[in-house]
DRENDO-1510 file (C-alpha; in Angstrom, 1 decimal, always signed):
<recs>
REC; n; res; u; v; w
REC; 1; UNK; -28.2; -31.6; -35.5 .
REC; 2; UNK; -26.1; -30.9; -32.5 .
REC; 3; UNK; -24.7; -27.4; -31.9 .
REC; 4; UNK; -21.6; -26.2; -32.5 .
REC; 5; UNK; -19.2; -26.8; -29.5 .
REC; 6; UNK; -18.0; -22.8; -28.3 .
REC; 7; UNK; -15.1; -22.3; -26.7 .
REC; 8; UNK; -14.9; -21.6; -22.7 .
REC; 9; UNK; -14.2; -17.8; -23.7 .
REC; 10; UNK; -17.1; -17.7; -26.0 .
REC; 11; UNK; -19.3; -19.6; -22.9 .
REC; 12; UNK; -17.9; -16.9; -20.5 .
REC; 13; UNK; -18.6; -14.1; -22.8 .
REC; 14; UNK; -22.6; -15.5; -23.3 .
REC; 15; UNK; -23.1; -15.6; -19.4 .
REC; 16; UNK; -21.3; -12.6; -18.6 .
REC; 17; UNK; -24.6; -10.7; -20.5 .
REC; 18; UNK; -26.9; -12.4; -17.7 .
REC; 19; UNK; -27.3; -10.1; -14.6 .
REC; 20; UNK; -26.7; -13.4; -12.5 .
REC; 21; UNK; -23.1; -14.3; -13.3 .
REC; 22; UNK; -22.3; -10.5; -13.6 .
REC; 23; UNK; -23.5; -10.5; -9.5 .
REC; 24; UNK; -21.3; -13.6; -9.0 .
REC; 25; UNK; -18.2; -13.2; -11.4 .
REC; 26; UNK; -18.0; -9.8; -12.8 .
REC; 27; UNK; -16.3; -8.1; -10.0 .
REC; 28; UNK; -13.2; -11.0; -10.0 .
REC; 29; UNK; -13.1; -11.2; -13.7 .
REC; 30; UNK; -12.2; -7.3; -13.4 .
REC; 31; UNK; -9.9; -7.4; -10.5 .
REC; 32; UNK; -6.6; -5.3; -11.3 .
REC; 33; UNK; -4.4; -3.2; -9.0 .
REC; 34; UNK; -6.2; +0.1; -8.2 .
REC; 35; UNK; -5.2; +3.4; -7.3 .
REC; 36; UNK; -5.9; +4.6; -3.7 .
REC; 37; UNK; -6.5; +8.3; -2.1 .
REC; 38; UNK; -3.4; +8.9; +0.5 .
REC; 39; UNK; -3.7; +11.4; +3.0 .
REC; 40; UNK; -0.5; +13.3; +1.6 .
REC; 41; UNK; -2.5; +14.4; -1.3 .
REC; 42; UNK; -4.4; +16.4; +0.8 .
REC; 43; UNK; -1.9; +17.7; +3.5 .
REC; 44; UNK; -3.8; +15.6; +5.9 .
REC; 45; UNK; -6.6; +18.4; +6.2 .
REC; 46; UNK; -9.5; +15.9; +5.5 .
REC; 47; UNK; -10.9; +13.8; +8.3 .
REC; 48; UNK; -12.8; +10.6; +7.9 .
REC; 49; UNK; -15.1; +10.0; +6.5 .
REC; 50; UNK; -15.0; +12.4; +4.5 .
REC; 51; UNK; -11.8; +11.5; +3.0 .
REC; 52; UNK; -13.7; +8.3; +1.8 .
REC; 53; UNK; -16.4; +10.9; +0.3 .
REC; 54; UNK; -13.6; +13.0; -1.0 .
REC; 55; UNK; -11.7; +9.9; -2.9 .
REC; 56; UNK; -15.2; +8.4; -4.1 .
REC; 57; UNK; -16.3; +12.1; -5.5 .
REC; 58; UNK; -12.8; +12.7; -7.4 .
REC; 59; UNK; -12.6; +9.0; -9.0 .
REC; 60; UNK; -10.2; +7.3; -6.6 .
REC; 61; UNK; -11.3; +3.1; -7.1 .
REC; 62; UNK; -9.6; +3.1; -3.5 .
REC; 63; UNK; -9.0; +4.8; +0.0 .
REC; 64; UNK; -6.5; +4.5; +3.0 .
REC; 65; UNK; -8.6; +4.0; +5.5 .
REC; 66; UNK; -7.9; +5.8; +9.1 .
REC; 67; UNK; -8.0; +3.1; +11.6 .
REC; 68; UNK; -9.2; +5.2; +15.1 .
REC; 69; UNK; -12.4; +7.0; +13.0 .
REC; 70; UNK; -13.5; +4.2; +11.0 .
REC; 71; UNK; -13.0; +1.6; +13.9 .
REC; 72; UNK; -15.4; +4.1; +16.3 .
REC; 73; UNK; -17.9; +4.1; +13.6 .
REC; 74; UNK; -17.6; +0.1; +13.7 .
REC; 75; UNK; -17.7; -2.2; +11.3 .
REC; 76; UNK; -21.2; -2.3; +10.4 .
REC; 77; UNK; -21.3; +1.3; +9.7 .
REC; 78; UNK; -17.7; +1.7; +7.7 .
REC; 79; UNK; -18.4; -1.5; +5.3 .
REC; 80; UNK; -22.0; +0.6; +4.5 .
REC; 81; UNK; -20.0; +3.6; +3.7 .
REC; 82; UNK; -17.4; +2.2; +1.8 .
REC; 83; UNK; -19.8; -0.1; -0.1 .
REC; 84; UNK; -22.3; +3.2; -1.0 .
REC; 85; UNK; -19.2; +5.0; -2.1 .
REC; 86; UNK; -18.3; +2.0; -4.2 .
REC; 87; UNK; -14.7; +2.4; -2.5 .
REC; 88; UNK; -12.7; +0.1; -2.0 .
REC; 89; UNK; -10.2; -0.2; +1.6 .
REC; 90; UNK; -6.7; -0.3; +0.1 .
REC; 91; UNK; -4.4; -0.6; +3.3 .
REC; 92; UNK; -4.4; +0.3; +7.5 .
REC; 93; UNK; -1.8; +1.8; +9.5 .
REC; 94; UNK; -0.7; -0.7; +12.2 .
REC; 95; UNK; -1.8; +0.2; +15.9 .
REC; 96; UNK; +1.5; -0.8; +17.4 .
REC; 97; UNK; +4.8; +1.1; +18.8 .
REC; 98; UNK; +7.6; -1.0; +18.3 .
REC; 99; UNK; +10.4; +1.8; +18.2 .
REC; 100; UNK; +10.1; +2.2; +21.7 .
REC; 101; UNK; +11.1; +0.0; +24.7 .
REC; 102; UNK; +9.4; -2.8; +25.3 .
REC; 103; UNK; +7.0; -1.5; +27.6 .
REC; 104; UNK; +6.0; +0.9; +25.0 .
REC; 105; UNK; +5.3; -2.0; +22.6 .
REC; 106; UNK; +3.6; -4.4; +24.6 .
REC; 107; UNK; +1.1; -1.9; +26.0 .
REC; 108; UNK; +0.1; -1.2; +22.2 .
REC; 109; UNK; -0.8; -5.0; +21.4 .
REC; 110; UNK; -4.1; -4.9; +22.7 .
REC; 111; UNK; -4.9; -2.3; +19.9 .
REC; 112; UNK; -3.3; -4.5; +17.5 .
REC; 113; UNK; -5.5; -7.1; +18.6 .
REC; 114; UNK; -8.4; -5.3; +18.3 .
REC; 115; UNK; -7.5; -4.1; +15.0 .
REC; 116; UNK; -7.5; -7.0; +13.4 .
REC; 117; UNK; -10.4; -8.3; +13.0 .
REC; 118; UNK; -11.7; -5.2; +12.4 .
REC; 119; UNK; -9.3; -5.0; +9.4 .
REC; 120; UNK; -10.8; -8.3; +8.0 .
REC; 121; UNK; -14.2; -7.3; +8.7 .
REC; 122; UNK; -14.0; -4.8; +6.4 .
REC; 123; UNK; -11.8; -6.8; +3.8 .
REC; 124; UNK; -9.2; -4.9; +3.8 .
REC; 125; UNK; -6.5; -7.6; +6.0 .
REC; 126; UNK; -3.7; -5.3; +5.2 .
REC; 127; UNK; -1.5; -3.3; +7.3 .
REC; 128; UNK; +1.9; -1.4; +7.2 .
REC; 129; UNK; +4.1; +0.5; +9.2 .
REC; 130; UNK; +8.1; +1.9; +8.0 .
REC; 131; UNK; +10.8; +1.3; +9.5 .
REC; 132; UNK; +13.8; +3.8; +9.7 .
REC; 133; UNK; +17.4; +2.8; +7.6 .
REC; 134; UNK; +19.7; +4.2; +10.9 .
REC; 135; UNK; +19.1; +4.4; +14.5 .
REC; 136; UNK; +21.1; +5.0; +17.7 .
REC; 137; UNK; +21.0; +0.9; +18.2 .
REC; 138; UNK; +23.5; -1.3; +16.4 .
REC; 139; UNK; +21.9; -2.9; +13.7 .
REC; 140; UNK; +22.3; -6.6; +15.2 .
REC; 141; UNK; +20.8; -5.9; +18.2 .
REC; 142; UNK; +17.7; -4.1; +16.9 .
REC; 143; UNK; +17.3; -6.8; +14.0 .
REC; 144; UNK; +16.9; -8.8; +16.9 .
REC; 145; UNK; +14.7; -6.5; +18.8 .
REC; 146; UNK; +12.5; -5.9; +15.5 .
REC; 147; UNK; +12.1; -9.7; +14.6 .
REC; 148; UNK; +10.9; -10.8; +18.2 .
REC; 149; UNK; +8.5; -7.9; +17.9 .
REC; 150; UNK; +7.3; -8.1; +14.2 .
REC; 151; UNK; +6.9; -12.2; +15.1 .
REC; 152; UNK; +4.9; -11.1; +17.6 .
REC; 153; UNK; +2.5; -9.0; +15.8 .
REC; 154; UNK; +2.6; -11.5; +12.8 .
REC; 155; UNK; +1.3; -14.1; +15.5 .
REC; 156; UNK; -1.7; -11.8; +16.3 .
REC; 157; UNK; -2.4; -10.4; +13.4 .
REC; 158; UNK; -2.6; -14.1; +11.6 .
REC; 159; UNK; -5.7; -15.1; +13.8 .
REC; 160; UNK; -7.4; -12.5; +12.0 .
REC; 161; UNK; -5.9; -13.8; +8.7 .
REC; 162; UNK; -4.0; -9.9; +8.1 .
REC; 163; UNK; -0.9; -9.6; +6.5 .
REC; 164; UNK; +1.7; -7.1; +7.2 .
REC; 165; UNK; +3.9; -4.8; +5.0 .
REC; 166; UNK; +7.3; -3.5; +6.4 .
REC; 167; UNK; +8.5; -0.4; +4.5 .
REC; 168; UNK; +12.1; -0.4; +3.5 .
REC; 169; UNK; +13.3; +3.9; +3.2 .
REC; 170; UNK; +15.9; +4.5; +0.7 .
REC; 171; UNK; +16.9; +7.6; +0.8 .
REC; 172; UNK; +20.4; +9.0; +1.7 .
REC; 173; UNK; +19.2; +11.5; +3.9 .
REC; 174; UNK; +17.4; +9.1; +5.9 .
REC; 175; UNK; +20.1; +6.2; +5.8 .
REC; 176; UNK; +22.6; +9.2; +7.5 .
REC; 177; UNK; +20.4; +10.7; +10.2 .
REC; 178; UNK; +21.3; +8.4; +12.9 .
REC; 179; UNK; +24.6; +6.6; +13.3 .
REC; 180; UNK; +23.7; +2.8; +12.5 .
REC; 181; UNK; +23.0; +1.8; +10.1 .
REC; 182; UNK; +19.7; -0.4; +9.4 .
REC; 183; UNK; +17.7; -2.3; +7.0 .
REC; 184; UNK; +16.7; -0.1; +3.7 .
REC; 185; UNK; +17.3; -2.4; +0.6 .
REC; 186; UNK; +14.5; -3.8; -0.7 .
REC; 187; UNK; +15.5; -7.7; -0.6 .
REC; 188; UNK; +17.1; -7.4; +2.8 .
REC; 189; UNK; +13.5; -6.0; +4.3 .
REC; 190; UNK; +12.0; -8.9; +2.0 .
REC; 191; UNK; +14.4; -11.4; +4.0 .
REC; 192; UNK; +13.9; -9.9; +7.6 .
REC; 193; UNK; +10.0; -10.4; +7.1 .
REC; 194; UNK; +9.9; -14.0; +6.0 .
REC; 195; UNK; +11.9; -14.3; +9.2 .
REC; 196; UNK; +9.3; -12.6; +10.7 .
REC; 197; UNK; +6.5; -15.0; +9.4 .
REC; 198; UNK; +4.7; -16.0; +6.7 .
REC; 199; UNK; +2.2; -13.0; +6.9 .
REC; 200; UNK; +4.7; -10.5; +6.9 .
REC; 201; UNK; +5.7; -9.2; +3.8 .
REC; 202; UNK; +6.2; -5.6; +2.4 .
REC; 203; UNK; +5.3; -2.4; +1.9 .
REC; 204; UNK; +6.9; -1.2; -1.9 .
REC; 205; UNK; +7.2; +2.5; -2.1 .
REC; 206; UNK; +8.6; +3.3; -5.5 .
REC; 207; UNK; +10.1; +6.5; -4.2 .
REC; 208; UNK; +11.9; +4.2; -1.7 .
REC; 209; UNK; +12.2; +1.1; -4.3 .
REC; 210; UNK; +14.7; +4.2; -6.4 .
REC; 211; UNK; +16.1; +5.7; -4.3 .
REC; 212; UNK; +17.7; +2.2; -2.3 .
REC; 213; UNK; +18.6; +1.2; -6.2 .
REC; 214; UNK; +16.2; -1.9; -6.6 .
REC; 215; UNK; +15.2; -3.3; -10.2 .
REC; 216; UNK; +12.1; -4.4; -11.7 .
REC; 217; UNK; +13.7; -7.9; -11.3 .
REC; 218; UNK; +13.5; -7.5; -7.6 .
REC; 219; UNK; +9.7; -7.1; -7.6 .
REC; 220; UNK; +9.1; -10.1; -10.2 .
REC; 221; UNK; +11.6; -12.3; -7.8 .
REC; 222; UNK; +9.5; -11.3; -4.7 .
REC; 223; UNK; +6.2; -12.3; -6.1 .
REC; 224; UNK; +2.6; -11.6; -5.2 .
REC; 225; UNK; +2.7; -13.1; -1.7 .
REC; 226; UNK; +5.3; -10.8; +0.1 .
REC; 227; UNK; +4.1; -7.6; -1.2 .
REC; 228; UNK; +1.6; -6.3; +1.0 .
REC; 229; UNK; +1.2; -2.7; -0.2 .
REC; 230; UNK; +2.4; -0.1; -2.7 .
REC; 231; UNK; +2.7; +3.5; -2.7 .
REC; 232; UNK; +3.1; +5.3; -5.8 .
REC; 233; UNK; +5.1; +8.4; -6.2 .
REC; 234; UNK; +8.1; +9.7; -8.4 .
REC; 235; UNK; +11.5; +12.0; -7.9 .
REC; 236; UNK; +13.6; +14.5; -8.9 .
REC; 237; UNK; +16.6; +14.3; -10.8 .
REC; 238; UNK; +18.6; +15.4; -8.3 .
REC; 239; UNK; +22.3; +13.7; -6.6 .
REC; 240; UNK; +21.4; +11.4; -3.9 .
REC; 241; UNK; +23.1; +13.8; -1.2 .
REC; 242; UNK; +20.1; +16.4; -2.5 .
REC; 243; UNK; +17.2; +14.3; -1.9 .
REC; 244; UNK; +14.8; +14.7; +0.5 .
REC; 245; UNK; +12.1; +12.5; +1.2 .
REC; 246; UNK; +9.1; +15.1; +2.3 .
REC; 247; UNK; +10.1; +16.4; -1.6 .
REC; 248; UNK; +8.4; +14.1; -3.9 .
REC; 249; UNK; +6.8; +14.8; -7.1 .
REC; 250; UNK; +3.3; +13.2; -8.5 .
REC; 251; UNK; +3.6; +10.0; -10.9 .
REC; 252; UNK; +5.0; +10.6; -14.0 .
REC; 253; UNK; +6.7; +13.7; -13.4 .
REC; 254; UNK; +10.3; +12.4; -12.2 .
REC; 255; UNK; +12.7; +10.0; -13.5 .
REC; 256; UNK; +11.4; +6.7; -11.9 .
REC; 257; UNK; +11.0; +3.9; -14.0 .
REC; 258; UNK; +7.1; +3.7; -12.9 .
REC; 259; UNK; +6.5; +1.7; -16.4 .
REC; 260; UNK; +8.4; -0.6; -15.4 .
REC; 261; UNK; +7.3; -0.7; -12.1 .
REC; 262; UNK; +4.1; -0.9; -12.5 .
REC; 263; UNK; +4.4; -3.5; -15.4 .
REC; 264; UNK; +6.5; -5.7; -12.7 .
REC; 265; UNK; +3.3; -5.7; -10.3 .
REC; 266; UNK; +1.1; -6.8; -12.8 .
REC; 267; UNK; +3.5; -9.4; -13.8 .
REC; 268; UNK; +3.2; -11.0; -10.5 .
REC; 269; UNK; -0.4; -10.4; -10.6 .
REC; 270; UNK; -0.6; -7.9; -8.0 .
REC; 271; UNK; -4.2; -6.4; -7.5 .
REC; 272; UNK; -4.3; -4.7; -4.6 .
REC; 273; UNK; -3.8; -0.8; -4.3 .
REC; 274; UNK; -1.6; +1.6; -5.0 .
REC; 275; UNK; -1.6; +4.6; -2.6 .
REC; 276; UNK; -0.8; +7.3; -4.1 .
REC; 277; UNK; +1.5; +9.0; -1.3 .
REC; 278; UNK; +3.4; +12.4; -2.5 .
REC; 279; UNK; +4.5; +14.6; +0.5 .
REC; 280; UNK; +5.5; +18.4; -0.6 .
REC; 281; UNK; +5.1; +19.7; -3.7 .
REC; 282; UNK; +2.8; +22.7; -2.8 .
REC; 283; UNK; -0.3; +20.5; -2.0 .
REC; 284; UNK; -0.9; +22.6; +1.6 .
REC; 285; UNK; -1.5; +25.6; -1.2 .
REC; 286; UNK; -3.9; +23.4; -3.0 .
REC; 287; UNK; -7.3; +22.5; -2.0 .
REC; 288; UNK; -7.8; +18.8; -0.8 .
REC; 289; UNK; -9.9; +18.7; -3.7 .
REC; 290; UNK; -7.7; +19.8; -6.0 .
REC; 291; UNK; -4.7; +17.8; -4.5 .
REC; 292; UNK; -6.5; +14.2; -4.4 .
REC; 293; UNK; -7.9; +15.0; -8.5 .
REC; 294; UNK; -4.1; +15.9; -9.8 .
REC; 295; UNK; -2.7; +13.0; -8.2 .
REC; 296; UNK; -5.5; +10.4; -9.6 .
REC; 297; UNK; -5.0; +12.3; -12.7 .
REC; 298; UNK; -1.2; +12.1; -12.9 .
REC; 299; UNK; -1.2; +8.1; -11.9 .
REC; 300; UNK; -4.0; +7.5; -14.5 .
REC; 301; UNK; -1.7; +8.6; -17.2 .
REC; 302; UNK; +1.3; +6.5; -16.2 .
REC; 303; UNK; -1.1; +3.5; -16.1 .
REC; 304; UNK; -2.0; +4.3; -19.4 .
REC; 305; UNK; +1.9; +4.6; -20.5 .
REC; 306; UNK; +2.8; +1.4; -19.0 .
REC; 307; UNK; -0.7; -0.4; -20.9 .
REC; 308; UNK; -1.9; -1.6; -17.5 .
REC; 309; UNK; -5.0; -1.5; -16.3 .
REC; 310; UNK; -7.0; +0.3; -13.7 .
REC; 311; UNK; -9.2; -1.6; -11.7 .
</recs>
């Protein structure tokens, strides 16, 4: 008699049981967006690596790695840590100073360069840098400036196969410090970094994503692709003329929509990490410790709101 046929879910539930395919399948068969340790939760009093310790000993799945630490160490050495903390590297800083003059960004290229392939040999072929919504240039002429130079570092950067996230900053305050005004909604950045090249994308703060009045629409109509990165965060209810940006407030404990949010990234099937990045709210009082647990604990919960899971 021949057996009953069983359906590729039942097959895949039958193998998962056998240590082999666990080895080979279970860690992409539980790949979701994961939370990630940001310095800010600490008031930037923990050094590497034992920030990594400090985010594997709390609970933190992931950890923004520091780029100058972790690269002197090497790559041998920070994959072995990372691995025996069972951490994973959620997103870099990129090495490279475009706000200057072009002397400025051309002599930090060779650091970009280097980065690189660091950054891939430690899979995490991310990086991000902001970029401010006013500045003393006229907006046309430092669009062009900034696409020439992001081009650039998109060229380098995709050798290395390393995507880059440009941060869009939405607040008021920020959009009013300097007389131009530049870039800070969320689908014009998306637009300026296509132009850029393919492996530029962007970095989606939800603090930012609020605050410059974007929808959960916006993140479904980027898609996967173009968002690099994603920092988590909430605010006050407070008139836009009254926000500051180095005033945040942990997930959950402000009016954004982080349900929605966070729904919208796994809509798109988003599964890298979100970095949990709160500046203020009486963390220097804390201790790092204590900092880094209350925002993993806070996040957790609005993962749990939204019925999204934590990988």
């Amino acid at each position: 008699m021949n057996p009953l046929p069983i359906s590729r879910r039942q097959a895949l539930q039958l193998f998962a049981a056998t240590p082999a395919f666990a080895k080979a399948f279970g860690a992409a068969s539980s790949h979701h967006m994961y939370l990630s340790l940001n310095s800010t939760l600490v008031a930037n009093r923990v050094p590497w690596p034992q920030f990594a310790e400090l985010a594997a000993k709390v609970g933190f799945p992931g950890v923004d790695v520091m780029l100058d630490p972790a690269m002197k160490a090497g790559a041998d050495a920070t994959n072995k840590l990372l691995r025996g903390l069972n951490v994973r590297p959620s997103i870099i800083n990129a090495p490279v100073e475009f706000r200057k003059d072009d002397a400025a960004f051309k002599a930090s290229l060779p650091k970009l360069e280097a980065a690189a392939p660091f950054a891939a040999a430690i899979d995490c072929p991310r990086m991000m840098t902001y970029i401010m919504p006013s500045s003393e240039t006229p907006k046309d002429e430092l669009r062009r400036i900034y696409k020439q130079r992001f081009t650039e570092c998109g060229r380098i950067l995709a050798k290395s196969n390393v995507r880059l996230g440009l941060e869009f900053l939405g607040p008021l305050q920020l959009r009013k410090m300097f007389p131009h005004e530049f870039i800070w909604r969320m689908n014009e950045m998306l637009e300026f970094a296509k132009e850029c090249g393919p492996n530029i994308g962007i970095t989606l703060d939800a603090w930012h994503w609020h605050h410059a009045g974007a929808t959960v629409q916006d993140i479904v109509n980027a898609g996967r692709e173009r968002i690099v990165d994603v920092h988590f965060d909430d605010a006050p209810d407070l008139p836009p003329e009254q926000i500051r940006d180095n005033q945040r407030l942990m997930p959950g404990e402000g009016i954004i929509n982080l349900v929605g949010f966070l729904q919208a990234l796994q809509k798109i099937g988003y599964t890298d990490g979100l970095s949990v990045e709160v500046f203020g709210r009486g963390l220097d009082k804390m201790k790092p410790e204590d900092g880094a647990r209350l925002g993993l604990k806070t996040s957790l919960a609005v993962f749990h709101k939204a019925g999204v899971p934590e990988g």
